[in-house]
N, C-alpha and C positions, 0 to 999 in steps of 0.2 A: 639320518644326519645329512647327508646328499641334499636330501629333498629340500631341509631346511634352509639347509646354505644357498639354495636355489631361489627360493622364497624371498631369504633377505636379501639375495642380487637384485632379482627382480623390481624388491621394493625402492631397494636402493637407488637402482635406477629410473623409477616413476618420480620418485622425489627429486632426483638430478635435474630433468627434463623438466618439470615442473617450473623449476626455481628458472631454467635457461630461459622457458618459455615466458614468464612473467617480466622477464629482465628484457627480451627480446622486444615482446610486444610496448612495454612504456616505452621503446624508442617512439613508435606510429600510436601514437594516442589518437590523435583524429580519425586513422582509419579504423583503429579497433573497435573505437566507440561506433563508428558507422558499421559494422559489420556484426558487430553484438547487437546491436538495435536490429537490425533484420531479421537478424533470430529470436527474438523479442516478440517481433511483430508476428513472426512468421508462428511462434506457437503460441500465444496472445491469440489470435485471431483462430486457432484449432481450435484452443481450449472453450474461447467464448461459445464460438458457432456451434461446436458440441453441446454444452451443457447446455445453452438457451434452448437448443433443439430437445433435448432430452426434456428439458422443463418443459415443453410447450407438448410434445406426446404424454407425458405423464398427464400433464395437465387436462387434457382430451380427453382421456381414456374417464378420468375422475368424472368430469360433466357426463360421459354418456353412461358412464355405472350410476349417477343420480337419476339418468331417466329412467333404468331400468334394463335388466339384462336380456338380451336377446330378443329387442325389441323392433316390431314392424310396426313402421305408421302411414296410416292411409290419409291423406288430405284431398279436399273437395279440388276438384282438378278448376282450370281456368278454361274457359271457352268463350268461344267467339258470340258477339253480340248479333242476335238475327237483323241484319238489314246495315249493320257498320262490324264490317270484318276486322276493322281495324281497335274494335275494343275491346279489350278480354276484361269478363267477372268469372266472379267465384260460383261456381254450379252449387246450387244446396240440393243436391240430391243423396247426400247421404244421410243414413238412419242408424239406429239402433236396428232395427232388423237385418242389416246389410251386418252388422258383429253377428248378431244371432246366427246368420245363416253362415259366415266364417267357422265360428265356432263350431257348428255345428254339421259341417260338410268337410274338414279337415281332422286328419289325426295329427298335426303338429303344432293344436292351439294350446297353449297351457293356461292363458287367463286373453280377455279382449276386455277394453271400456272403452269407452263413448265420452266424447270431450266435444264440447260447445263455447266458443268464448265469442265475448261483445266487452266495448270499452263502456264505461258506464261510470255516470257521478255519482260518487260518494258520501255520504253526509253523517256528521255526531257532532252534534254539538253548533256550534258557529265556525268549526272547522271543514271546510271541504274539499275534496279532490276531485277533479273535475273528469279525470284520464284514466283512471283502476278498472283497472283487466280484471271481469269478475268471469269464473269460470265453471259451468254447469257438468259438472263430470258424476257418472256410474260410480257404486260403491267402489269395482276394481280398480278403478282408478290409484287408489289410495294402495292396492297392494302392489303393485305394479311397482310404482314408483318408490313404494316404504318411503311412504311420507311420514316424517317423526315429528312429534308436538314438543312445544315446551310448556305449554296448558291446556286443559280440557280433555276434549275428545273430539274423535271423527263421526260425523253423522252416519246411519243405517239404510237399511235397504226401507224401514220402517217408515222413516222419515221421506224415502226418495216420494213413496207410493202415496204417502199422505197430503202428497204437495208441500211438505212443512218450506215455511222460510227459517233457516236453520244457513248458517256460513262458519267457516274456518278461515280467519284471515292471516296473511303473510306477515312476518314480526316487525319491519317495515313501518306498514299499515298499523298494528297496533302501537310503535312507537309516537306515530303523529296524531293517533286521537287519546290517547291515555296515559295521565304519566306515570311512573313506573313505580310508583306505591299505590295504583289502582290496578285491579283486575279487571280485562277486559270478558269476562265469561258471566254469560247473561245479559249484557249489554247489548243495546237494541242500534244497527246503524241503519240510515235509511240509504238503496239502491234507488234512482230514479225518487219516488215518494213512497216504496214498500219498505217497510218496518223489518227489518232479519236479525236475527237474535244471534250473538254470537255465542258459540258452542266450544269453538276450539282456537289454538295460535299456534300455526307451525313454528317450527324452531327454522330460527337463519339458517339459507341457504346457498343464497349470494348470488352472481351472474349464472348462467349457464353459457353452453359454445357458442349460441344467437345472441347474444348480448342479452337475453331477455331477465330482468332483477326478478328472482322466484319469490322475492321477500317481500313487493309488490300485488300479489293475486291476492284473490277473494275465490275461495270455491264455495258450490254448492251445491245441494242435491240437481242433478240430471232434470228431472223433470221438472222439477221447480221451477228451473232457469226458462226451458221452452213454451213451458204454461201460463207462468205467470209474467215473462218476463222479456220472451221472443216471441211465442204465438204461433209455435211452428212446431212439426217432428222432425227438421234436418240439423244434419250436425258439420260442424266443419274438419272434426277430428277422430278417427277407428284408433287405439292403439292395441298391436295384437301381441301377446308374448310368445316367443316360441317355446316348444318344452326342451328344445337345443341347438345351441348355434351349429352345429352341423346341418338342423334341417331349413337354414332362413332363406337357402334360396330355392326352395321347392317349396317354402309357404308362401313367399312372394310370386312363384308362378301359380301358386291355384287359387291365390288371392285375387289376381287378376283377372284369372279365367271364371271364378264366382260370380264377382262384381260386375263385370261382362257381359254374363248371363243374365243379372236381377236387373242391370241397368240398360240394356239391350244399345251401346253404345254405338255399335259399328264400326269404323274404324278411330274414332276419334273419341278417346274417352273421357269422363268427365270427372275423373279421379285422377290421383298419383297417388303409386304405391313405392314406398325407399325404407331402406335401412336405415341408422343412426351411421351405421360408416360411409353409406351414401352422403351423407352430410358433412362430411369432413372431408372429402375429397381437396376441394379446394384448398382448405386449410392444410393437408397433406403434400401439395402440388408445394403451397408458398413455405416448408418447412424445406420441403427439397431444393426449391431454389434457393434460400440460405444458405444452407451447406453448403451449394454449388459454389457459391460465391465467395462466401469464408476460407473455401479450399483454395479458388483461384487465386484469394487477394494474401493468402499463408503460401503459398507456391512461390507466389510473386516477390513475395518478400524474402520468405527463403534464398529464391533465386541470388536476391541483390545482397544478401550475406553472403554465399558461394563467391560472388565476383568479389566484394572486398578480401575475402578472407585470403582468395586466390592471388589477387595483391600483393598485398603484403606480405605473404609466405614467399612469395615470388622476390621481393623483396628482399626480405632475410636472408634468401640462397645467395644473393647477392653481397649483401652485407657480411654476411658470415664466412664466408668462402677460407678465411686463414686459423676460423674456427675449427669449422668441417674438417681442412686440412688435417689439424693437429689433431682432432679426434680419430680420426681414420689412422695418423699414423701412430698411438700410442695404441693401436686395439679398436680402437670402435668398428664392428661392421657395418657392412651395407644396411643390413637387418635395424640396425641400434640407428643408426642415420632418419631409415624409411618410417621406425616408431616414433623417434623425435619427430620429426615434423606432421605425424598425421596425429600425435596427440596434440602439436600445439593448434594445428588447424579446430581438432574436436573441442578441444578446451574452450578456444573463442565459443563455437557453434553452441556445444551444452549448454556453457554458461548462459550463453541470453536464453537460452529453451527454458531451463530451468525457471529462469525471472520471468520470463513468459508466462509460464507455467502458472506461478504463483498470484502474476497480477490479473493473470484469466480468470482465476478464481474467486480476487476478490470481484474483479466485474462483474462476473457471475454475480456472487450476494448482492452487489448492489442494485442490480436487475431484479434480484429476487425480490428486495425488501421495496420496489418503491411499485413494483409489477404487478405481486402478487403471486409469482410466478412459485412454482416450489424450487428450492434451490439444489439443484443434482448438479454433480461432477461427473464428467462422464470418464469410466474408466479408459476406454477405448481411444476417446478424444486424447486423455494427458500421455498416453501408452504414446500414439501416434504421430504426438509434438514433439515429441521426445525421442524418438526415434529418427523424424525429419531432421531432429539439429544432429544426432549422430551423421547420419548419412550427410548432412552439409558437410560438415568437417573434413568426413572422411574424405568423401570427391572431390572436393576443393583444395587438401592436403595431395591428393595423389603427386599430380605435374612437378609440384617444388620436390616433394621429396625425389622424383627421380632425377630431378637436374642435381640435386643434394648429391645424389649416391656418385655422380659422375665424377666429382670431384677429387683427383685420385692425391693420396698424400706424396708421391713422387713430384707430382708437376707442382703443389707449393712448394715441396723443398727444393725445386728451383727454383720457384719465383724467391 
């Protein structure tokens, strides 16, 4: 029963303090409104920087699960032109044998393919494209990456060895030569002036983390591409799988020490060997200078809520002083004083956090929806914002309420 009648004081008196502080604060409408906006901005700008950041990781992690998990790729390295140092080309000194001997002189290789691309015109019909990325990749290619069709099929190893002209093109590419009550399977596109029969139509897949459209490509068998279409055995692309991300950086060191070997480079090699997290690095740099920034320009704004709030409370103490008074001497403690005013300091504070809070998030959607972005709320971000305006309040409330407490009800019932 005790506990009860405890409960309803208590309530009693949040509701008191409440009404005092709402009555108090439409005196300073100017500042309140300035000081709720701080807070506004100050969790506004958490909430945003958070989820955009969240959305922008999740986003990444998604592109590098499309290429494939636990993924090493070797690229034809860049070297200096004999006789003008000053030019760097692409070495073609890589092969398919340089996978083989990976493959095959490593126990952390779980699949390797061989990737070859040239930009090449296009042609069906009186329709042409003049720039399609047609790409000459190994059957593993296709497991690697789990490339998924939305018609046909993926060409064979059958196909590779037979030279067939045989392609899979990007859904893209099929939207611009054939309208969508034709099938493009069995249709014949011409590469440069060769005839390739189309076999398959990956299903949409959209940008990847390079900007590059996947929905765009023409693949096709490996050797087809070289034989009949480059005239070459070099490739510009190894991609190795590992059998688990705990071993990718010790396949990336015997990868190196391999290819070292076969290609007898010396100090300067004519390859590059990287992770797919290797590639995001940048992209990770510019995700943490957001936050950086987001936190400074939510501090900052916090900060300039703290000053108003501190204001105007400051204020109140002033104004109220005959209030205080008579509170103190019908009973109110020092205690009941110091809670008055650090709930009305927190009241401003939460309050804008709260609207903060809310209008972060629709920013967030609308980011999402015109971005692309996936739309995530970060739980940690709204915890955080929310927390910030607590803590404005409070420290902002501290100063007034102790000049409040000072205020002793003897010296008004003098004045």
């Amino acid at each position: 029963m005790t506990t009860l009648r405890r409960r309803n004081y208590t309530f009693k008196n949040l509701t008191l303090n409440l009404k005092i502080a709402l009555k108090s604060l439409s005196t300073f409408k100017l500042r309140t409104t300035l000081a709720v906006m701080g807070a506004v901005f100050g969790a506004l700008s958490i909430t945003v920087v958070s989820g955009v950041s969240l959305s922008m990781e999740i986003k990444t992690e998604r592109e590098l699960a499309s290429f494939g998990k636990n993924l090493l790729i070797i690229r034809s390295g860049q070297m200096k032109t004999h006789g003008r140092p000053d030019i760097m080309t692409e070495s073609p000194r890589l092969s398919a044998l340089d996978a083989a001997a990976i493959r095959d002189h490593t126990s952390y290789v779980k699949e390797t393919a061989v990737v070859s691309t040239k930009s090449m015109p296009i042609r069906y019909g009186d329709t042409t494209l003049p720039g399609a990325v047609v790409m000459g990749v190994s059957v593993e290619y296709f497991k690697i990456r789990d490339l998924k069709l939305s018609s046909g099929t993926l060409f064979t190893q059958a196909h590779d060895k037979e030279l067939q002209r045989v392609v899979v093109i990007g859904s893209n590419i099929a939207e611009r030569f054939f309208p969508t009550d034709e099938s493009p399977l069995g249709k014949y596109i011409y590469i440069y002036q060769l005839p390739c029969e189309i076999i398959g139509v990956a299903a949409p897949m959209g940008e990847d983390f390079s900007d590059i459209n996947q929905d765009n490509l023409v693949y096709m068998p490996l050797q087809t591409f070289l034989r009949r279409f480059t005239n070459t055995t070099k490739v510009n692309f190894i991609q190795v799988q590992a059998v688990d991300s705990a071993v990718m950086e010790p396949l990336k060191a015997e990868t190196e020490r391999i290819l070292k070997e076969r290609h007898s480079t010396g100090e300067q090699n004519d390859f590059s060997v990287f992770t797919l997290k290797d590639l995001t690095v940048m992209q990770d740099k510019t995700i943490r200078i957001v936050k950086i920034l987001g936190l400074c320009a939510s501090a900052a704004s916090f900060s300039i809520s703290a000053i108003g709030i501190l204001s105007i409370m400051a204020l109140m103490v002033t104004e109220r002083r005959t209030e205080i008074g008579i509170r103190r001497a019908v009973g109110a403690s020092k205690r009941d004083i110091v809670l008055q005013f650090l709930g009305e300091s927190s009241f401003i504070s939460v309050s804008g956090g709260i609207a903060g809070v809310l209008l972060g998030t629709l920013i967030n959607a609308g980011i999402s929806y015109f971005s692309e972005l996936p739309l995530k709320v970060s739980a940690t971000g709204v915890m955080l914002a929310l927390i910030c305006s607590v803590l404005t309040g409070i420290v902002s409330g501290v100063y007034p309420s102790m000049r409040a407490v000072r205020i002793a009800p003897v010296n008004i019932a003098h004045n």
